[in-house]
C-alpha positions in Angstrom: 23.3 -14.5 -26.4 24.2 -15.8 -22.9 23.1 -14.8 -19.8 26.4 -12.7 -19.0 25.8 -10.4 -22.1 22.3 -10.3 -21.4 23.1 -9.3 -18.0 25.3 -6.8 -18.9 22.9 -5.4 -21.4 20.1 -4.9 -18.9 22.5 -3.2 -16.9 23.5 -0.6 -19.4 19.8 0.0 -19.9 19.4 0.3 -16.2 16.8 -2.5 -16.3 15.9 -5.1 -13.6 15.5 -8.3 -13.9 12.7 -10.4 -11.9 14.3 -13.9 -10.6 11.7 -16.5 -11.9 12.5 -20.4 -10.7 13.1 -22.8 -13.1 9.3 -25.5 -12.9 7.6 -22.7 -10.7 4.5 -22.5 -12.6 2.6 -20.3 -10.0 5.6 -17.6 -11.1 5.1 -17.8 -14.4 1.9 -20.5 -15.0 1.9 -19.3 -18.9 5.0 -20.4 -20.3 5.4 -23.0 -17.6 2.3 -24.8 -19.2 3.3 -24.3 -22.6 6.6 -25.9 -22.2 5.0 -29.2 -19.8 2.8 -29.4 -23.5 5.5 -29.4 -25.6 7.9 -31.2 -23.5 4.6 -34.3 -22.9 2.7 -34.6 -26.3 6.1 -33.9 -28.9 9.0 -34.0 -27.6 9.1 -37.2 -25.5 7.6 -39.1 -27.9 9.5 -38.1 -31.2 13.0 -39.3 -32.0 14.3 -36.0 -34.6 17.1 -37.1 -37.0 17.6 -33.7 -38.7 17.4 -30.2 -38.0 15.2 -29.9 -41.1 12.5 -32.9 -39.3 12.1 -31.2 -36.1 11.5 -28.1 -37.6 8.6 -29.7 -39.8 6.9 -31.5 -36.8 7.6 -28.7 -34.5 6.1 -26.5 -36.9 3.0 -28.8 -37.1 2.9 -29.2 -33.5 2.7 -25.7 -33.0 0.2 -25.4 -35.7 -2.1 -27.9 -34.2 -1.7 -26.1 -31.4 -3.0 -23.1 -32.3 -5.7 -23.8 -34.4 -7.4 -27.3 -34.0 -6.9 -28.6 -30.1 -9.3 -26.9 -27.8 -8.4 -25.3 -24.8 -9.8 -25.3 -21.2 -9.3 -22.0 -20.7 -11.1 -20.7 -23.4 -14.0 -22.7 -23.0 -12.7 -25.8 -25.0 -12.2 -23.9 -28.6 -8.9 -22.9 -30.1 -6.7 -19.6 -29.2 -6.6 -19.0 -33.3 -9.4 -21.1 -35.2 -8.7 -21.8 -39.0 -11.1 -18.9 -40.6 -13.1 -20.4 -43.1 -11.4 -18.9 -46.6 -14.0 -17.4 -49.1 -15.0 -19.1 -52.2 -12.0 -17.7 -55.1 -13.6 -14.8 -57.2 -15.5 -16.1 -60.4 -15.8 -14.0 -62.9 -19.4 -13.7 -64.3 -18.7 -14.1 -67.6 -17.2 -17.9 -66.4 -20.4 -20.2 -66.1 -20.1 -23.5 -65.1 -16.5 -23.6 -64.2 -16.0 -25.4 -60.6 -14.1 -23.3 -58.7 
């Protein structure tokens, strides 16, 4: 969708718009940092042959991300920490099978 339908759209749903400059971070400091993190630790430093490869490290990226690399906003720990996974129901009638 480009910005003329999406224009339109709003319009027709009587909708304003707010005006936020592109690299303005004190507008919109959220996405703004995102994006400076994705542009600085993936992006300009991977060369992506196929659609299929930046989709996998993008994916990963965005995994890592999320889960593993702490945050200084929250205190240095993750936004969505890996939960630890319970051990797979045994049966009791199964002794001495690892799990």
């Amino acid at each position: 969708m480009c910005s003329g339908d999406l224009g339109r759209n709003a319009a027709q749903l009587d909708v304003k718009t707010l005006y936020i400059e592109p690299g303005s971070p004190w507008e919109n400091g959220y996405c703004e940092s995102f994006n400076s993190k994705l542009r600085d630790e993936l992006l300009a430093r991977e060369i992506f042959y196929t659609m299929k490869e930046a989709k996998t490290l993008i994916e990963w990226w965005r995994e890592h991300f999320n889960t593993f690399r702490p945050h200084s906003s929250l205190g240095y720990s993750p936004p969505a920490p890996k939960a630890i996974l319970p051990r797979p129901f045994m049966p009791p009638y199964v002794q001495g099978v690892a799990a």
